[in-house]
C-alpha positions as CSV (number, residue, x, y, z in Angstrom):
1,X,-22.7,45.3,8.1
2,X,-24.7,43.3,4.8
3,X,-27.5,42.2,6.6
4,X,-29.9,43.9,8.6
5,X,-31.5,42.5,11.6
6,X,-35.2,42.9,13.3
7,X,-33.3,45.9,15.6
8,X,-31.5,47.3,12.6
9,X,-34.7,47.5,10.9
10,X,-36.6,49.0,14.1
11,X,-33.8,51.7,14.5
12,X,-33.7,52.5,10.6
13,X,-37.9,53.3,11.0
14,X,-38.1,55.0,14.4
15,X,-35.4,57.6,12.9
16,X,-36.8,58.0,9.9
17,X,-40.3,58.7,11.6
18,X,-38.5,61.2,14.4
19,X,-34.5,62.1,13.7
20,X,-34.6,64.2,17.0
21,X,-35.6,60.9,19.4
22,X,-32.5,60.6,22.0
23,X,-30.3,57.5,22.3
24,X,-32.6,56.9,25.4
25,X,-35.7,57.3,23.6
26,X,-34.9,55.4,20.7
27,X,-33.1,52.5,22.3
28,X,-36.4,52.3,24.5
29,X,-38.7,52.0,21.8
30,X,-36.4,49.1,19.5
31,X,-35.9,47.6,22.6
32,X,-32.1,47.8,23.1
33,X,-30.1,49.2,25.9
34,X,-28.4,52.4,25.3
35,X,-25.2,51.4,24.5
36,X,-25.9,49.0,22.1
37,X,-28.4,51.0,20.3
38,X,-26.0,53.8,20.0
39,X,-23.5,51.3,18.7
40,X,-26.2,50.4,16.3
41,X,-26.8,53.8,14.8
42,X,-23.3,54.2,14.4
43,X,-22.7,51.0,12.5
44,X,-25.8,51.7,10.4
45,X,-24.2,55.2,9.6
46,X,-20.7,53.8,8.8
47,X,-22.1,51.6,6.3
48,X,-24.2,53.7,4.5
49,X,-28.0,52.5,5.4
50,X,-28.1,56.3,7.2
51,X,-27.1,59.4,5.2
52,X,-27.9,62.2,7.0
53,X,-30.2,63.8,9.5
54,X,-32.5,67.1,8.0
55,X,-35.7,68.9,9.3
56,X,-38.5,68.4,6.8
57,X,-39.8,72.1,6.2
58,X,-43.3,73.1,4.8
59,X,-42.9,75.0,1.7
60,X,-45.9,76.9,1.9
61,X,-44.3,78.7,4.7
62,X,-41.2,79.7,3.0
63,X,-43.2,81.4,0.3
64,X,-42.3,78.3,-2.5
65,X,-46.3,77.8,-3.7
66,X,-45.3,76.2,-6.8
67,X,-44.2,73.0,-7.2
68,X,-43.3,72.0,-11.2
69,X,-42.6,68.5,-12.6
70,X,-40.5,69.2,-15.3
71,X,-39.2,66.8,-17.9
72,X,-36.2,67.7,-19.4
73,X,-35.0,66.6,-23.0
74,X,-31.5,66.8,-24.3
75,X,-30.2,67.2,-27.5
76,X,-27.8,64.1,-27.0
77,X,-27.9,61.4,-24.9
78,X,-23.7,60.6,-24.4
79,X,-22.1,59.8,-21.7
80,X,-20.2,63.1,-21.3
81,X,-23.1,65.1,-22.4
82,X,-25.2,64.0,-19.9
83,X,-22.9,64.2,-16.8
84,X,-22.6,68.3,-17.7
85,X,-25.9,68.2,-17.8
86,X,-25.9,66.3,-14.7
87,X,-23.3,68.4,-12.6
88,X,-25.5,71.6,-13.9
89,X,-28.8,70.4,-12.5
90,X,-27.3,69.4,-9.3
91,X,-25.8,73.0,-8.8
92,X,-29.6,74.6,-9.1
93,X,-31.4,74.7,-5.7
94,X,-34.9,75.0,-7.2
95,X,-34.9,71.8,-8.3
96,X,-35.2,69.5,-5.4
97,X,-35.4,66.3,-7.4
98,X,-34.2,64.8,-10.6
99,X,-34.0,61.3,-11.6
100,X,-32.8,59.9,-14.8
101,X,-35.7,58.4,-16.8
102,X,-36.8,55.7,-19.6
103,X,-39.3,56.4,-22.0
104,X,-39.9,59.9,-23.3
105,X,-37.6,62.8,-22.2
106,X,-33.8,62.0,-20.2
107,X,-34.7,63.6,-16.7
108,X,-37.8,63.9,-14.5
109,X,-37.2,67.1,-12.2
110,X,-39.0,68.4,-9.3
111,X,-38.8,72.3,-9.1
112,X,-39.6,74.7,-6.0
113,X,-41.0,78.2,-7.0
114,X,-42.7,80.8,-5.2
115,X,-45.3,81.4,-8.3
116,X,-46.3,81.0,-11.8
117,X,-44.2,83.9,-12.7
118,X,-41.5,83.3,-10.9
119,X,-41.3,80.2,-12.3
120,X,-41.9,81.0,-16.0
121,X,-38.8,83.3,-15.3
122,X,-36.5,80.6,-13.6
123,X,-37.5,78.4,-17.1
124,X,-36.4,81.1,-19.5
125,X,-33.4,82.2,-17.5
126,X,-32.4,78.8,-16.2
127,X,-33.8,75.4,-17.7
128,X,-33.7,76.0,-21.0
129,X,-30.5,77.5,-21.0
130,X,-28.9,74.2,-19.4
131,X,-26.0,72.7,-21.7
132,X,-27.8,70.2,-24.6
133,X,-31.5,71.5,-23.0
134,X,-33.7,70.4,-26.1
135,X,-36.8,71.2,-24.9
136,X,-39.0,71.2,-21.6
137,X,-42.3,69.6,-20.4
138,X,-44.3,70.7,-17.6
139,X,-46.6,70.2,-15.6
140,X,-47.7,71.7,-12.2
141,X,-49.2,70.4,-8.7
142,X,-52.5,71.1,-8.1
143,X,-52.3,69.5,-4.7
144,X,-49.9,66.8,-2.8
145,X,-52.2,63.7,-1.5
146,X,-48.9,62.5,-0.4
147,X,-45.7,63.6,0.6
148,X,-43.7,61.4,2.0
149,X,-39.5,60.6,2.3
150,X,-40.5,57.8,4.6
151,X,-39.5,54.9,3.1
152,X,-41.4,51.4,3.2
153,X,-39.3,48.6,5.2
154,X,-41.8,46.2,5.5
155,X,-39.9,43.7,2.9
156,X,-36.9,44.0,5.3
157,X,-39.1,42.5,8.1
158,X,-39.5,39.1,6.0
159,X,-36.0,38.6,5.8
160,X,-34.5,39.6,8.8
161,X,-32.6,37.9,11.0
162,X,-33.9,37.4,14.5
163,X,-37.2,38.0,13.1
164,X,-39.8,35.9,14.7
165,X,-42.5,36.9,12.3
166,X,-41.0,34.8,9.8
């Protein structure tokens, strides 16, 4: 499966907007039978487009208030540096995002904490004792506008095939 068509597509939004909807439910609103809609899902999980299912939970109820933008700089920027950096950062669970960056600094990270202290803490302890840690930059949220993991498919509309919108 390369290409994606105007069902593809369909399925690939309604599950990305409701996970829990049943074969039934989703094949009714994509406008598929059952069958082939499960087939479908199946295909689109196979190759890669879907990579997992997960219930989006509210931090704020869990007691994680704090959420930190921290950009990391190492000492070195190698190759085999920066994948034990890598394979550190990944084992952390506070951070729930990095991303390898241009410009000032070598990673972007998104960290969960229940509170200023707590955090401050986790940064002594943690961060800055990561392997080739230069220094740290942070900044905190002061309130999400948006937060989203929905991602935009209307470019895959245009090109579908099977799509009379064309």
């Amino acid at each position: 499966m390369e290409t994606l068509d105007k069902f593809d597509i369909a399925i690939l939004n309604e599950l990305q907007h409701d996970a829990r909807l049943t074969n039934t439910e989703l094949a009714s609103r994509v406008g598929l039978s059952a069958a082939p809609c499960w087939r479908r899902v199946r295909a689109l999980e196979e190759a890669g487009f879907i990579t997992g299912y997960r219930a989006e939970i509210n931090r704020h109820k869990i007691g994680l208030d704090v959420l930190a933008f921290v950009r990391l700089d190492a000492a070195r920027n190698s190759g085999d540096v920066l994948k034990t950096l890598e394979e550190a950062i990944r084992k952390i669970p506070e951070v729930v995002s990095c991303h390898y960056i241009s410009g000032t600094g070598t990673f972007e990270l998104q960290v969960v904490s229940r509170d200023l202290n707590t955090f401050s803490q986790f940064a002594r302890d943690v961060l800055i004792n990561l392997p080739n840690v230069k220094d740290l930059h942070t900044s905190f949220s002061l309130g999400e506008v948006k937060a989203s993991s929905a991602l935009p498919l209307g470019h895959l509309m245009r090109t579908a095939p099977g799509n009379s919108s064309k």
